[in-house]
DSSP file (Angstrom, degrees, kcal/mol; ACC not computed):
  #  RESIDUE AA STRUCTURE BP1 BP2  ACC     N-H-->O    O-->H-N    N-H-->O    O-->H-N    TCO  KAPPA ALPHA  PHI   PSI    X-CA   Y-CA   Z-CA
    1    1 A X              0   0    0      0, 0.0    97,-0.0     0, 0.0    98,-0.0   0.000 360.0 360.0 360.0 122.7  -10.2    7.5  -23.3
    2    2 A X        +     0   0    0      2,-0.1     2,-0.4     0, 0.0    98,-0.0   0.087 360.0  95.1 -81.8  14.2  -12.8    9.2  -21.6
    3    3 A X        -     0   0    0     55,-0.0     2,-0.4    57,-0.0    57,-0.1  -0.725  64.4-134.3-113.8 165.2  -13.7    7.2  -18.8
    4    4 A X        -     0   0    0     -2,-0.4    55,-0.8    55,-0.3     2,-0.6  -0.809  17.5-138.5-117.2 154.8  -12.4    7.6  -15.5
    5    5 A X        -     0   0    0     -2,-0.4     2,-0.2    53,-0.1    53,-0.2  -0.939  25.2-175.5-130.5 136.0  -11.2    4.3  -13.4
    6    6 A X        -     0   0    0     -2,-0.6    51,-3.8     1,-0.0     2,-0.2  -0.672  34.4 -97.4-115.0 176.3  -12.0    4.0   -9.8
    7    7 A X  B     -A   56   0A   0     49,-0.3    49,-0.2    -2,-0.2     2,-0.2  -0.627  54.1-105.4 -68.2 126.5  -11.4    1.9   -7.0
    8    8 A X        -     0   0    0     47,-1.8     2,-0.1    -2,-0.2    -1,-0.1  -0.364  32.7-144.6 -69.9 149.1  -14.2   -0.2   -6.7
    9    9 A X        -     0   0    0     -2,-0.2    38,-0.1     1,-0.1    -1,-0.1  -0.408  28.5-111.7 -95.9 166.5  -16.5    1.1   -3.6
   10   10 A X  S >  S+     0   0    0      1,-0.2     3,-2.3    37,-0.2    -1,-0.1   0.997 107.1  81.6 -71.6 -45.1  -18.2   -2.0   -1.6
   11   11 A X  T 3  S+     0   0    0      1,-0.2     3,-0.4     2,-0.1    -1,-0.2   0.755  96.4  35.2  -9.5 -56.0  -21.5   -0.8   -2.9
   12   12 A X  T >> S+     0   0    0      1,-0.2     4,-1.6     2,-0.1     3,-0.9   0.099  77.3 119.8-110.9  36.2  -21.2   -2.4   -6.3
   13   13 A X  H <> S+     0   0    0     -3,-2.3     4,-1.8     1,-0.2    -1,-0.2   0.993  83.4  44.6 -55.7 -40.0  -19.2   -5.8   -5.4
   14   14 A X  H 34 S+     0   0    0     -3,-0.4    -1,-0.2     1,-0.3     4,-0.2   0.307 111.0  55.2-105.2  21.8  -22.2   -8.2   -6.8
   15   15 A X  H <> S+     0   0    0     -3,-0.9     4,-1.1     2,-0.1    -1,-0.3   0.667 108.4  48.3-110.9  -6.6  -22.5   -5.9  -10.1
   16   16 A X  H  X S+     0   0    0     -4,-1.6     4,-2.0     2,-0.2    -2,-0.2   0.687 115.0  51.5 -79.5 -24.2  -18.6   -6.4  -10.8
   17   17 A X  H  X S+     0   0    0     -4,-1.8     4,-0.6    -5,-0.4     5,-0.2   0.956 108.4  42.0 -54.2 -47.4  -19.4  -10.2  -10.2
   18   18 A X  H  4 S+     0   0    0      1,-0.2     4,-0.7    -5,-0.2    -2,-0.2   0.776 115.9  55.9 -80.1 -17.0  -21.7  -10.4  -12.2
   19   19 A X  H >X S+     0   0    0     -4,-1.1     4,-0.8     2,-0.2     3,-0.8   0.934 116.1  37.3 -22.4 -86.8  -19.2   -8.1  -14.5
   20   20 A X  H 3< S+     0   0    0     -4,-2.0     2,-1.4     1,-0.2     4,-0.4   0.740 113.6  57.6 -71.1-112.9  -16.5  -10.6  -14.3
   21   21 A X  T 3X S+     0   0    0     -4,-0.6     4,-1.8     1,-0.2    -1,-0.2   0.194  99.9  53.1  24.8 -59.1  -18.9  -13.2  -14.4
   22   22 A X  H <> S+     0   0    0     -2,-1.4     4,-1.1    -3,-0.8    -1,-0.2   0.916 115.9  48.7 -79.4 -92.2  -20.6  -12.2  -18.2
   23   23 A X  H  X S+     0   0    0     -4,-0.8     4,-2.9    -3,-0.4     6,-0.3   0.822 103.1  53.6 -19.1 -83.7  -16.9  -12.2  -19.5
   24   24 A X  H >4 S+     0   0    0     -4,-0.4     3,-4.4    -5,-0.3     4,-0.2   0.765 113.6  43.7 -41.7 -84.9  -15.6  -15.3  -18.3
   25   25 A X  H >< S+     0   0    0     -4,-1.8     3,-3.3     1,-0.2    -1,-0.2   0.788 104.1  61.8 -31.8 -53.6  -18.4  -17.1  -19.8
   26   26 A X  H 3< S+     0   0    0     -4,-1.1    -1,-0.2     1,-0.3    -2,-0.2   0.942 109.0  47.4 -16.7 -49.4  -18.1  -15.1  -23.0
   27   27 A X  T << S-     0   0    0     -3,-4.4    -1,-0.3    -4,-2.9    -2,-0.2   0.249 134.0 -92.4 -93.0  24.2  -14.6  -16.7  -23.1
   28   28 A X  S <  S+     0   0    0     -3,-3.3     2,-0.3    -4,-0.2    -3,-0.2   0.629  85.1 128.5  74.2  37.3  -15.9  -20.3  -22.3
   29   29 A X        -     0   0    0     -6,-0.3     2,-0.8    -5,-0.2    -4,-0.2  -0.972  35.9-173.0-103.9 125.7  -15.6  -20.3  -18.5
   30   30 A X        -     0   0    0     -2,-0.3     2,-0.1    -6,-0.1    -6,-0.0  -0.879  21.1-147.1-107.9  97.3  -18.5  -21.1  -15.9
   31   31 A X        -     0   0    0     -2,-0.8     2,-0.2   -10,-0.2    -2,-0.0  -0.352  16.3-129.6 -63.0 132.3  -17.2  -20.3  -12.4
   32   32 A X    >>  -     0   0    0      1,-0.1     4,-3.3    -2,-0.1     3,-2.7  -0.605  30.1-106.1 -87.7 164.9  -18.8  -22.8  -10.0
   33   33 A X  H 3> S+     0   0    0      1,-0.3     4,-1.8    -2,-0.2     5,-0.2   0.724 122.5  66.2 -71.4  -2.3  -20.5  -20.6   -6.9
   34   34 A X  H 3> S+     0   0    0      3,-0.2     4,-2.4     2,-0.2    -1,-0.3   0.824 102.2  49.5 -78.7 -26.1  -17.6  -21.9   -4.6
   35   35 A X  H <> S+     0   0    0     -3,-2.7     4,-3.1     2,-0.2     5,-0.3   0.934 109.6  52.2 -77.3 -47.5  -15.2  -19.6   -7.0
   36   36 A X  H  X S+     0   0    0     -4,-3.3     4,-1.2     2,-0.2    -1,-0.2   0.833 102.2  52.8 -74.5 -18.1  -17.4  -16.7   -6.8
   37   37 A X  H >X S+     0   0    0     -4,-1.8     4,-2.2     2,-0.2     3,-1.9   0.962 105.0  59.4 -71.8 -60.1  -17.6  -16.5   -3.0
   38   38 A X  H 3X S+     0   0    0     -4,-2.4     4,-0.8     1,-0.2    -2,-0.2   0.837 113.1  41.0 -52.7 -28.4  -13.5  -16.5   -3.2
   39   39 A X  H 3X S+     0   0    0     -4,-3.1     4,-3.8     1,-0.2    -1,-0.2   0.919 111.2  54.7 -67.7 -28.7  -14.0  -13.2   -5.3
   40   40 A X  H <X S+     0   0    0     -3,-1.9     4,-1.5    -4,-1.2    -2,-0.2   0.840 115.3  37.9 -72.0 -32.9  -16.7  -11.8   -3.3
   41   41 A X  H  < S+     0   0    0     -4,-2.2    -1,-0.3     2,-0.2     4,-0.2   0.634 116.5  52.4 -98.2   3.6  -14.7  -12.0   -0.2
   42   42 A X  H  X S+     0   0    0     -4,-0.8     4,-1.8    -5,-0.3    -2,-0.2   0.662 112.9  48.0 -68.8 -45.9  -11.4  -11.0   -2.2
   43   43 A X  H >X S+     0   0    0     -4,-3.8     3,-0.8     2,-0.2     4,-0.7   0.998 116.4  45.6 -38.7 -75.7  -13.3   -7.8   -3.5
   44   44 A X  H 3< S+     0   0    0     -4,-1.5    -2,-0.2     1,-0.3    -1,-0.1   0.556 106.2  51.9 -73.9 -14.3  -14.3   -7.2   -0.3
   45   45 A X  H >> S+     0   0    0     -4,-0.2     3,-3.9     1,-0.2     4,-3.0   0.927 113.4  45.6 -77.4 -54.4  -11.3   -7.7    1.3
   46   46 A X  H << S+     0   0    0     -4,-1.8    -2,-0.2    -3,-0.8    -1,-0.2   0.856 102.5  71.5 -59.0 -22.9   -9.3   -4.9   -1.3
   47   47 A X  T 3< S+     0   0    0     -4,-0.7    -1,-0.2     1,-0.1    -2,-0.2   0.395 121.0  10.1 -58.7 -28.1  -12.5   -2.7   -0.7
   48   48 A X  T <4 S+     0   0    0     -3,-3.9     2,-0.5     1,-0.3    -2,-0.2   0.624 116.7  85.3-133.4 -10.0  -11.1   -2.0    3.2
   49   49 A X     <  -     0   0    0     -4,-3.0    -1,-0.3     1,-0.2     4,-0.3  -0.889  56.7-172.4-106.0 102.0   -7.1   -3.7    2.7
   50   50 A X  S    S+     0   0    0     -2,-0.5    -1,-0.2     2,-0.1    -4,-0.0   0.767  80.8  26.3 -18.7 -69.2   -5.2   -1.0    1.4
   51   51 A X  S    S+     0   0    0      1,-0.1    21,-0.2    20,-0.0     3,-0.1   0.912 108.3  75.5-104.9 -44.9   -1.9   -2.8    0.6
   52   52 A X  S    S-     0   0    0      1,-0.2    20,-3.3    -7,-0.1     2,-0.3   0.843 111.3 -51.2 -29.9 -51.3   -3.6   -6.7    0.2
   53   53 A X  E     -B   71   0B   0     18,-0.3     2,-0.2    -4,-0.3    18,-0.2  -0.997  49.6-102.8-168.6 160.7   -4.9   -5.7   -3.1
   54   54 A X  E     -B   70   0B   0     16,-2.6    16,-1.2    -2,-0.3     2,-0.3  -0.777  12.3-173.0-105.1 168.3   -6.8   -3.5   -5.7
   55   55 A X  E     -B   69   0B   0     -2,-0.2   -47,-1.8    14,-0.2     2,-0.3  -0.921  17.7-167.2 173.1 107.7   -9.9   -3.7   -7.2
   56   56 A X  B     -A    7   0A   0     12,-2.2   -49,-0.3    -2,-0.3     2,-0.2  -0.765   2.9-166.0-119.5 170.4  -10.6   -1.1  -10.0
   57   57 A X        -     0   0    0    -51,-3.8     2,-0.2    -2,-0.3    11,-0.1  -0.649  15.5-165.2-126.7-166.9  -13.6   -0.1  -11.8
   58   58 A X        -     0   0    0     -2,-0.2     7,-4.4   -53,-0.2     8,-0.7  -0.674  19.2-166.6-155.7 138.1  -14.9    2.0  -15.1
   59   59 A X  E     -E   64   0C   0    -55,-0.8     2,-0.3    -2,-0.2   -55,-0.3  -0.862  16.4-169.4-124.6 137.3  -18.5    2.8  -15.1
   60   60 A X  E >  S-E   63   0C   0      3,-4.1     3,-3.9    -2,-0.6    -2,-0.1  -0.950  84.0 -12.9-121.1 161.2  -20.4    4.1  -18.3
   61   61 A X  T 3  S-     0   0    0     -2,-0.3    -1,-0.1     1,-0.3     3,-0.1   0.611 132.2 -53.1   0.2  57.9  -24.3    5.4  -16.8
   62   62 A X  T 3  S+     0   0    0      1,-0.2    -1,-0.3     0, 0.0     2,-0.3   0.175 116.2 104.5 106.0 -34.5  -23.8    3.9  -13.9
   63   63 A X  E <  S-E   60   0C   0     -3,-3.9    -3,-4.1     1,-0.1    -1,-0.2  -0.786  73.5 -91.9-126.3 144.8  -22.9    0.5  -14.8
   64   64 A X  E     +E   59   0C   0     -2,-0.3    -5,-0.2    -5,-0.2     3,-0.1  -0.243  42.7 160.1 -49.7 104.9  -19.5   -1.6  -14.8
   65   65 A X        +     0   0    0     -7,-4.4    27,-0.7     1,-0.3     2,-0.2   0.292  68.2  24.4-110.4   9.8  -17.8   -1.5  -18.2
   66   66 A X  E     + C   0  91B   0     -8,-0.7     2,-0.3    25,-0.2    -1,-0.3  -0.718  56.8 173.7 168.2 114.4  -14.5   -2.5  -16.8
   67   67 A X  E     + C   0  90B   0     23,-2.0    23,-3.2    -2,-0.2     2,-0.4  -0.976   1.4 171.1-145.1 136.0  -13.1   -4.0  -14.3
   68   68 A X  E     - C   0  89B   0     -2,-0.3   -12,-2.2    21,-0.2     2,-0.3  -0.931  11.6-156.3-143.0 174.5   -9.7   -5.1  -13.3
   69   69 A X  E     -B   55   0B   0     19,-0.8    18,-2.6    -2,-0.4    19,-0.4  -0.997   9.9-171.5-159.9 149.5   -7.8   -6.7   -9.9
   70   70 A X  E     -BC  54  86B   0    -16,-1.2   -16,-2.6    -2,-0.3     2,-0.5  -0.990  10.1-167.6-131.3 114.0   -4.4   -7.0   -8.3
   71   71 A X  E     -BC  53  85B   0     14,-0.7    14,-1.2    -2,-0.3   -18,-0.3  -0.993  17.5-138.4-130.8 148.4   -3.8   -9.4   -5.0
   72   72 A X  E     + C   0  84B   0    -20,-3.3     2,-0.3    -2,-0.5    12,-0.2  -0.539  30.2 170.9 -57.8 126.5   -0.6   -9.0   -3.2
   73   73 A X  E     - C   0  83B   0     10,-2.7    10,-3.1    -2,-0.2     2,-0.4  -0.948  32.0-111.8-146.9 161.7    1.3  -12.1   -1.9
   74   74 A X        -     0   0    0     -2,-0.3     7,-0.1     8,-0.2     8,-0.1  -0.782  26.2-128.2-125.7-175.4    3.9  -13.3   -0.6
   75   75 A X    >   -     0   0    0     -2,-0.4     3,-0.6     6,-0.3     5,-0.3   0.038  16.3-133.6 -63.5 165.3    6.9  -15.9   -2.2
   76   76 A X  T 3  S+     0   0    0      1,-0.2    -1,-0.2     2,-0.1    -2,-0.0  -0.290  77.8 110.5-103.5  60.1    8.1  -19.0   -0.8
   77   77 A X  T 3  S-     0   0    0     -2,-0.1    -1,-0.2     4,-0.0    -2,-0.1   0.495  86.1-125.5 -85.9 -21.9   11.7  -17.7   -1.6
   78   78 A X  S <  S+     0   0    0     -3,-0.6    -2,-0.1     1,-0.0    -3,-0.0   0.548  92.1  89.7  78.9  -1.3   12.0  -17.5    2.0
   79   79 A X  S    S-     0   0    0      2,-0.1    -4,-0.1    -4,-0.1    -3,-0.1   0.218 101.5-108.5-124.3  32.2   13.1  -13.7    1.9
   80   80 A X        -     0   0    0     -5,-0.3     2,-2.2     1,-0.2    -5,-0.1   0.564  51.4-179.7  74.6   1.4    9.7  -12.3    2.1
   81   81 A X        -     0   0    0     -7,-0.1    -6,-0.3     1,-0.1    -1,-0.2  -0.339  25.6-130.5 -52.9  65.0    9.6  -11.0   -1.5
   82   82 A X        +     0   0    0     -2,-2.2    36,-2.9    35,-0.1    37,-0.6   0.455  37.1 164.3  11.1 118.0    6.4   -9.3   -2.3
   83   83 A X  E     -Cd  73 119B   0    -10,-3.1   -10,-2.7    34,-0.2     2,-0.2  -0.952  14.4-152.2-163.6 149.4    4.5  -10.6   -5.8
   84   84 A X  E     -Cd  72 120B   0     35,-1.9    37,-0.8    -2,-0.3   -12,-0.2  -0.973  11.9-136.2-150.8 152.7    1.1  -10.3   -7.3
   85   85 A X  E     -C   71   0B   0    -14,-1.2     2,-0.8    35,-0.3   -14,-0.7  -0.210  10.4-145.1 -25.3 124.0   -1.4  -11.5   -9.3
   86   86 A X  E     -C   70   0B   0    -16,-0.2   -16,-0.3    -2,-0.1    37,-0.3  -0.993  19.3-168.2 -98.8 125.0   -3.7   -9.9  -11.9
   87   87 A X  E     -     0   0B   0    -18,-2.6   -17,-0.2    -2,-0.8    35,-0.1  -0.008  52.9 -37.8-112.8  39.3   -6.4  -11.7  -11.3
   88   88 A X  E     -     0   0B   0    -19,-0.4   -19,-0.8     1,-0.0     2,-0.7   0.245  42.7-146.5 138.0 121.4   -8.5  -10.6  -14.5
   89   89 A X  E     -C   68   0B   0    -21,-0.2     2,-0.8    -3,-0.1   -21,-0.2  -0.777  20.7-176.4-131.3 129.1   -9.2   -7.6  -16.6
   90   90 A X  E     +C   67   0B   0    -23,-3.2   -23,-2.0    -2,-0.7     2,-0.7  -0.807  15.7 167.3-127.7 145.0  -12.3   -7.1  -18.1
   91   91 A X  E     -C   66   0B   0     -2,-0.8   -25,-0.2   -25,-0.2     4,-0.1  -0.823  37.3-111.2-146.0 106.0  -13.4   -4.8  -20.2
   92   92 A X    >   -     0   0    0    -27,-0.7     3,-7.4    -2,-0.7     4,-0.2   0.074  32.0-110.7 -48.2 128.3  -17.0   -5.2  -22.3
   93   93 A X  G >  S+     0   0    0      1,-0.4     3,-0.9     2,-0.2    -1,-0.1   0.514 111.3  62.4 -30.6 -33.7  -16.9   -5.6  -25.8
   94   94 A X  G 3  S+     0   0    0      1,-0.2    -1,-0.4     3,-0.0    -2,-0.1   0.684 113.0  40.3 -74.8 -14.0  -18.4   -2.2  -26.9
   95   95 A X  G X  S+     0   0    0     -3,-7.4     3,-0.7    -4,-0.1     2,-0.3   0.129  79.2 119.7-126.6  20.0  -15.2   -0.5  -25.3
   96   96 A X  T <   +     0   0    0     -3,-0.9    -4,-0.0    -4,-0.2    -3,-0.0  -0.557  66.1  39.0 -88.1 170.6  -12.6   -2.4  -26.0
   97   97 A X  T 3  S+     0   0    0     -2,-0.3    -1,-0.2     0, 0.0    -4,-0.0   0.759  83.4 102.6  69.2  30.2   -9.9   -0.8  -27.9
   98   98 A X  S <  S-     0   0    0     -3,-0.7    -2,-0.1   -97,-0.0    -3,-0.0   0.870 100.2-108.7 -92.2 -39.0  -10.1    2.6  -26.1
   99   99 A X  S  > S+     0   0    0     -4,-0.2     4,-0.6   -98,-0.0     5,-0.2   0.335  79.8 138.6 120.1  54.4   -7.3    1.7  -24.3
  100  100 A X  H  > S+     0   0    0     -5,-0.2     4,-2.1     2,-0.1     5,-0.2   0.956  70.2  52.5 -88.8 -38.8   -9.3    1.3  -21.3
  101  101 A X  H  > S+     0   0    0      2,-0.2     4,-1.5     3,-0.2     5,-0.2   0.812 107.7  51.7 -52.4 -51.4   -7.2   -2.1  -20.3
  102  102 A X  H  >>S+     0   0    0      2,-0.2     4,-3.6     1,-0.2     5,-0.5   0.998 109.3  47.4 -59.3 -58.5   -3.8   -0.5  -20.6
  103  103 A X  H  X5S+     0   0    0     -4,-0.6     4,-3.3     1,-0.3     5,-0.2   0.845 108.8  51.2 -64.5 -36.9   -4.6    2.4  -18.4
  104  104 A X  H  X5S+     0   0    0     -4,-2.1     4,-2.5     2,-0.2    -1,-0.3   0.900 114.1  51.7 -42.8 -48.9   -6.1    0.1  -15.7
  105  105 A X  H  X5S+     0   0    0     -4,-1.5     4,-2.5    -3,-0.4    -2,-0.3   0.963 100.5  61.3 -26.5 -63.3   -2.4   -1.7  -16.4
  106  106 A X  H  X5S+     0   0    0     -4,-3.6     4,-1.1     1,-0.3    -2,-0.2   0.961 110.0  35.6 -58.1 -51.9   -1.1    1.4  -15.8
  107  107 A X  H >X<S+     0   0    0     -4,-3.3     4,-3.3    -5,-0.5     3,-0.7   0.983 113.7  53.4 -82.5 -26.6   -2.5    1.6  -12.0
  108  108 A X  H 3X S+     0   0    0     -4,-2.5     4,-1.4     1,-0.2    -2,-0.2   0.845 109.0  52.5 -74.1  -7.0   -2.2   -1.7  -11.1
  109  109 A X  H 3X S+     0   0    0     -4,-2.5     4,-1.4     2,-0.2    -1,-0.2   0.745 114.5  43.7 -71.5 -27.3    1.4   -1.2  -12.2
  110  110 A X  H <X S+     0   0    0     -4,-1.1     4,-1.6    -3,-0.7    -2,-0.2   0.610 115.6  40.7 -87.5 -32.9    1.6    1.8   -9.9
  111  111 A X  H  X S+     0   0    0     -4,-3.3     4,-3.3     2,-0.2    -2,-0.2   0.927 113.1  57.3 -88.2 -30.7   -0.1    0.6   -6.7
  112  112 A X  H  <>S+     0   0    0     -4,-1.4     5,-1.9    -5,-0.3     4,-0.4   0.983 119.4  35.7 -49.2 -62.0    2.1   -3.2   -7.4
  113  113 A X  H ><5S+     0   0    0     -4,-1.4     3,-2.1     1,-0.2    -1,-0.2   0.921 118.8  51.1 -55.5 -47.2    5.8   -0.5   -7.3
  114  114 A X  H 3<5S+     0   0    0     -4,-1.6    -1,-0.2     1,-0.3    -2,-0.2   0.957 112.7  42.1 -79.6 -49.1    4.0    1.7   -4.5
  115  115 A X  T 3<5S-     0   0    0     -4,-3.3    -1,-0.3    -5,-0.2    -2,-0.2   0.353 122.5-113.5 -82.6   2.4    3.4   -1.7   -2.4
  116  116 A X  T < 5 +     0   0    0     -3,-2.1     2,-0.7    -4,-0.4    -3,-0.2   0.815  48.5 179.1  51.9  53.0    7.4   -2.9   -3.5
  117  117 A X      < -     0   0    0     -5,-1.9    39,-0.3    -4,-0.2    -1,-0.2  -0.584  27.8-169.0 -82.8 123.5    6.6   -5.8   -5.7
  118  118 A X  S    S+     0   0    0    -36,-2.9    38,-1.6    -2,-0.7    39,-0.4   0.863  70.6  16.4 -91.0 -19.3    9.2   -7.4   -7.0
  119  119 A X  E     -d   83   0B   0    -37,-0.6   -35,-1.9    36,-0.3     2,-0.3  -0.968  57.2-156.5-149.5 152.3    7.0   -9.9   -9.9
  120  120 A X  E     -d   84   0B   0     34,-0.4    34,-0.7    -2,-0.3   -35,-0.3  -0.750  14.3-161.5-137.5 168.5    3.6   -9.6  -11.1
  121  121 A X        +     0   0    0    -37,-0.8     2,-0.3    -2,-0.3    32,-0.2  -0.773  17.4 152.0-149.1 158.4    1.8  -12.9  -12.5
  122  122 A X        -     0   0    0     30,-0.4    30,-1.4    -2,-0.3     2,-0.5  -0.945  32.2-129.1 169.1-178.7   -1.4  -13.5  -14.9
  123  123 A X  E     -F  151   0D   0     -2,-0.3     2,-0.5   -37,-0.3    28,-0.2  -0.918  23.3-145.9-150.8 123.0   -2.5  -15.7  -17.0
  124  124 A X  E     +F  150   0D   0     26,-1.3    26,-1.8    -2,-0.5     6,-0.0  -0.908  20.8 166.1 -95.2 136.5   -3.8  -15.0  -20.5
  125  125 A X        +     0   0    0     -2,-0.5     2,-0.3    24,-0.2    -1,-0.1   0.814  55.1  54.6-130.4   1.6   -6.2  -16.1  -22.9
  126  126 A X  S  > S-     0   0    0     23,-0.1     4,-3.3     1,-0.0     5,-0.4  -0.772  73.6-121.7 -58.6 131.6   -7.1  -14.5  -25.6
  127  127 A X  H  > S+     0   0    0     -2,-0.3     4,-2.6     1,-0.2     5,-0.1   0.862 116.0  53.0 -60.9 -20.0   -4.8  -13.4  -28.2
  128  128 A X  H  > S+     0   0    0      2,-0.2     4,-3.4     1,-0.2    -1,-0.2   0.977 114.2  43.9 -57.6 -50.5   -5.9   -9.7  -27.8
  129  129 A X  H  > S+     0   0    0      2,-0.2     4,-2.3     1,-0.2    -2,-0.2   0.853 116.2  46.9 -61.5 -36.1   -5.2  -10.1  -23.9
  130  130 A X  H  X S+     0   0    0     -4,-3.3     4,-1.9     2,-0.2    -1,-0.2   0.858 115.4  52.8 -75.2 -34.2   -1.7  -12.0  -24.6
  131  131 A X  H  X S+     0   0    0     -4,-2.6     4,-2.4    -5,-0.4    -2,-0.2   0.972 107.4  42.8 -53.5 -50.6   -1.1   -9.3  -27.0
  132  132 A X  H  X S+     0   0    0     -4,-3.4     4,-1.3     1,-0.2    -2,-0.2   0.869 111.2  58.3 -66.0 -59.2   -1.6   -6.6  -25.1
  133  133 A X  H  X>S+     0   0    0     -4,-2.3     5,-4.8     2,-0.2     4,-2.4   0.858 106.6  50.2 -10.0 -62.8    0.4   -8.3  -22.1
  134  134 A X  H ><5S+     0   0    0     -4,-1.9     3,-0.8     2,-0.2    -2,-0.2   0.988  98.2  64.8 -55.2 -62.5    3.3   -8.6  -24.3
  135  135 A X  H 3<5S+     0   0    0     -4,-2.4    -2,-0.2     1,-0.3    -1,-0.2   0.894 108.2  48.5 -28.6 -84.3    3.2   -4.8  -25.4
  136  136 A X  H 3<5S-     0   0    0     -4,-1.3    -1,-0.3     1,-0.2    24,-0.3   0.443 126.4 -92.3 -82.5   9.7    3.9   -4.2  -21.7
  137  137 A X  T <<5S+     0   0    0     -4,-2.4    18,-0.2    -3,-0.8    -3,-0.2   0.335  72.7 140.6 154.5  13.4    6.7   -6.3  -21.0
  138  138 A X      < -     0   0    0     -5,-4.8     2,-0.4    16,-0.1    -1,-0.4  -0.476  33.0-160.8 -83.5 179.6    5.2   -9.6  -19.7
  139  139 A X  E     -G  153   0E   0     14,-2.5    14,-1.1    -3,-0.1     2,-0.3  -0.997  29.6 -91.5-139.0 129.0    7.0  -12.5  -20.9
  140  140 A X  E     -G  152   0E   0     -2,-0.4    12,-0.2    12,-0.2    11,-0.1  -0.246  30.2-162.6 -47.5 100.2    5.5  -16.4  -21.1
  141  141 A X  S    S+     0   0    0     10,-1.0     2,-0.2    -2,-0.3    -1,-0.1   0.949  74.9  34.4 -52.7 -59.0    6.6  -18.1  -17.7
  142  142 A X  S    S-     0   0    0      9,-0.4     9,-0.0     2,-0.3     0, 0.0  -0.708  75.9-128.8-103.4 177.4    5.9  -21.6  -19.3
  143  143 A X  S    S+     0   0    0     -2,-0.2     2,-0.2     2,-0.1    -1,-0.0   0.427  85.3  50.0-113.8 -14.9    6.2  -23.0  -22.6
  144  144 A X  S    S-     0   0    0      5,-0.1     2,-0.4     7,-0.0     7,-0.4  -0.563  77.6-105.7-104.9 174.8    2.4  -24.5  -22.7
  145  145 A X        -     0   0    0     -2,-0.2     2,-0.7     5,-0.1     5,-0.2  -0.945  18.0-153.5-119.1 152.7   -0.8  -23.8  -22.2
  146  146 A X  B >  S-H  149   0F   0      3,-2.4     3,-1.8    -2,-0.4    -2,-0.0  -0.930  79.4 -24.2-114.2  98.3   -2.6  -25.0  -19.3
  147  147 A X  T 3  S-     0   0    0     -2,-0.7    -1,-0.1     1,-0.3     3,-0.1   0.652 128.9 -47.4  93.8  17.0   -6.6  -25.4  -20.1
  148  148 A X  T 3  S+     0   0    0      1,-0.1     2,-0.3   -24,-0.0    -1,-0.3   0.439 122.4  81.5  85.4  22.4   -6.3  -23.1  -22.7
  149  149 A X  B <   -H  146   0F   0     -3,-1.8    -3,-2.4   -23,-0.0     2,-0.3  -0.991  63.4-125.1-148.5 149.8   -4.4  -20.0  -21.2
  150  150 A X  E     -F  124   0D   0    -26,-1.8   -26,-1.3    -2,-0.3    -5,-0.1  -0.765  18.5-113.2 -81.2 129.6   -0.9  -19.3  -20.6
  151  151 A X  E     +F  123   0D   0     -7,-0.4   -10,-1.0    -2,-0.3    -9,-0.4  -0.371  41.4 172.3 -47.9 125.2    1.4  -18.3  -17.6
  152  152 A X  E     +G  140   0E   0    -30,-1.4   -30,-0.4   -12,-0.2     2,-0.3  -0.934   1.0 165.9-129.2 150.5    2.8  -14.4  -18.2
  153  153 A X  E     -G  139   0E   0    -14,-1.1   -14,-2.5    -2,-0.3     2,-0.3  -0.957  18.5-158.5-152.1 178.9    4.9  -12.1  -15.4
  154  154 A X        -     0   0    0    -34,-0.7   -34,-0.4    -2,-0.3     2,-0.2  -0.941  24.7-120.5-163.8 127.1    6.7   -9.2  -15.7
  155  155 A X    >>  -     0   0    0     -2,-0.3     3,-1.7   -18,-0.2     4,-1.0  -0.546  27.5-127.5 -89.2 138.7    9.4   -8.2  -13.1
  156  156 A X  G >4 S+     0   0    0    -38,-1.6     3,-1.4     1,-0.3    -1,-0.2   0.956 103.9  60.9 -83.7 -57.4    8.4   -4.7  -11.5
  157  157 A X  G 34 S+     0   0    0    -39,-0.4    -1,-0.3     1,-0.3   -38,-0.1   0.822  97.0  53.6 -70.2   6.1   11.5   -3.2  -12.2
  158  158 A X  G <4 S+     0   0    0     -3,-1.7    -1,-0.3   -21,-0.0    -2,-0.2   0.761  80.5 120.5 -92.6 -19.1   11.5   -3.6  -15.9
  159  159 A X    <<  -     0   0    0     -3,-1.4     2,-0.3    -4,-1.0   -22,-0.1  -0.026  42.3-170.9 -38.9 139.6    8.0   -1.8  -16.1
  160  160 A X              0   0    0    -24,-0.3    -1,-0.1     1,-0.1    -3,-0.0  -0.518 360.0 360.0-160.3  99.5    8.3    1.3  -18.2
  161  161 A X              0   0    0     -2,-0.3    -1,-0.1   -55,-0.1    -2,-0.1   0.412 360.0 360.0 -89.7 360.0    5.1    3.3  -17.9
């Protein structure tokens, strides 16, 4: 892989919507505009919150080929336990299978351990995306699928990047 992945800067929040946006439909999703203000102020919020979340990018001339996000919460276990989210990685059709998706994996696995996360969460839906999941260690939380994607996590200390 030749591309380098950044932290998205606030500058380009409404071209990684519109990023995230062109994808989800692709895969038969329409976000209504009340979903896309909760990203825009969820970008914006990883954009100045360190430790809340990440937000990554990959730009080819300029423009958003790849984009992928990590939000911090915590459980209701009642002992404060730190778990996150991937809350999407997308990565446009002419560049998948560079391995542009793992290595975006790869950091949101590294800031999730830097931030002491004990369980990471997603959801997949595509078999590429469930594959690829699997490869690094997530495992199917439930035994269905909900709406056409499945529940995946993967406990931080099994990672082996």
């Amino acid at each position: 892989m030749n591309y380098e992945i950044e932290k998205l800067p606030e500058k380009d929040i409404e071209q990684c919507l519109k990023h995230i946006k062109k994808h989800a439909k692709k895969n038969g999703i329409e976000y209504p505009p009340k979903r896309v203000q909760t990203f825009r102020e969820v970008l914006q919020k990883f954009t100045h919150d360190d430790k809340s979340g990440l937000a990554l990018v990959v730009y080819d001339n300029n423009k958003i080929i790849a984009s992928a996000m990590i939000d911090i919460f915590y459980s209701f276990d009642g002992k404060n336990t730190k778990e996150a989210e991937i809350m999407g990685i997308y990565v446009s059709d002419k560049f998948q299978g560079q391995g542009i998706a793992k290595a975006m994996m790869h950091q949101l696995f590294d800031f999730a351990r830097n931030n002491q996360v004990a369980r990471i969460y997603l959801y997949a839906r595509t078999p590429s995306a469930k594959g690829l999941y699997k490869k690094l260690g997530f495992t199917q939380l439930l035994p269905d699928e909900y709406n056409g994607r499945v529940t995946m996590f993967l406990d931080c200390c099994k990672i082996d990047i």
